[in-house]
C-alpha positions, -999 to +999 in steps of 0.1 A: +118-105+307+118-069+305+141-068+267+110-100+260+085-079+260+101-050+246+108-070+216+068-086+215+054-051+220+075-037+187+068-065+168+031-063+172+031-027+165+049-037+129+025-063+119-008-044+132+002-015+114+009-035+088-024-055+086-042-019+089-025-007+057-033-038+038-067-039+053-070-002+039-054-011+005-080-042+000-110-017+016-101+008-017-098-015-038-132-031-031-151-002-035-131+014-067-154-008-092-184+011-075-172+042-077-157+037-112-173+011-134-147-016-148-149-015-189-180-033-201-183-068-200-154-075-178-150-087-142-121-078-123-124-099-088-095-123-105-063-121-119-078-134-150-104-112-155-079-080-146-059-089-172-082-093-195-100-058-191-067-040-187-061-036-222-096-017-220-090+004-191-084+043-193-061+062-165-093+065-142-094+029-139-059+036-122-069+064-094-080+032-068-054+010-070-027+041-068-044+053-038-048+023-025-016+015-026+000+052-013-025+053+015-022+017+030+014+025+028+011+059+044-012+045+067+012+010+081+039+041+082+022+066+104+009+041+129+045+023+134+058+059+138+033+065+163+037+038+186+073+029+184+093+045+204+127+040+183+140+032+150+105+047+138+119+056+111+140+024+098+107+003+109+084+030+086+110+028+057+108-014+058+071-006+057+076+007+025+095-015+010+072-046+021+044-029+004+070-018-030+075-057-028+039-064-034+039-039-060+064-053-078+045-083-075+012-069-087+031-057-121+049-096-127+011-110-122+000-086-139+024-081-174-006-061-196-006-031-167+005-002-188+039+010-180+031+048-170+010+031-144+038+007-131+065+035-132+040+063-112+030+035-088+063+018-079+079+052-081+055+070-060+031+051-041+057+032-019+086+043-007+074+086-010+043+074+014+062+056+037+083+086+044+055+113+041+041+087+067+072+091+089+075+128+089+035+132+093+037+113+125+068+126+137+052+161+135+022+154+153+042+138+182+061+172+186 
């Protein structure tokens, strides 16, 4: 019973921390089209629509979703960190590579995202965050 809950308690930890980094990631994304206006003309609350407008979208259009993406990551990392009490690390690293995996599924529904943008998101945002995460957390519980 003991290993039973063991197992539930971990596995809760994963998907909360997991849900708060997406719900982080969605949060940024909802308010990056107030903060910066989407090109004129254009509505990007579809797929449609973002693909569309990304022909007509400059690198500031980019900030939000990049730090969306690095800080739901860095988020879901420093939380499973935090409240796991082994294999932090391992747990924070599949973190990243969940969210890298909806990345790379961003870029195939999205083909007309420019290619610096794919390459500094994919290579930066993911995997880097969830160990920064890691480390971060690992720090503060010294």
């Amino acid at each position: 019973m003991n290993n039973f809950l063991h197992i539930l308690k971990r596995t809760l930890v994963i998907f909360i921390s997991l849900f708060a980094g997406a719900m982080l990631n969605g949060a940024i994304i909802n308010i990056s089209s107030k903060v910066i206006a989407p090109p004129k003309g254009f509505e990007l609350n579809t797929a449609e629509g973002l693909q569309a407008a990304m022909p007509h979208m400059g690198p500031e259009h980019f900030l939000f979703p990049f730090l969306a993406h690095a800080l739901g990551t860095l988020l879901s990392a420093l939380l499973i960190t935090r409240f796991l009490k082994s294999q932090q690390f391992v747990f924070s690293m599949m973190a990243g590579i969940l969210f890298l995996l909806g990345g790379v599924s961003m870029v195939i529904m999205l083909p007309e995202t420019p290619i610096w943008f794919v390459l500094v998101d994919l290579l930066f945002a993911y995997i880097p965050m969830a160990y920064l995460g890691n480390k971060m957390a690992c720090r503060s519980l010294k």
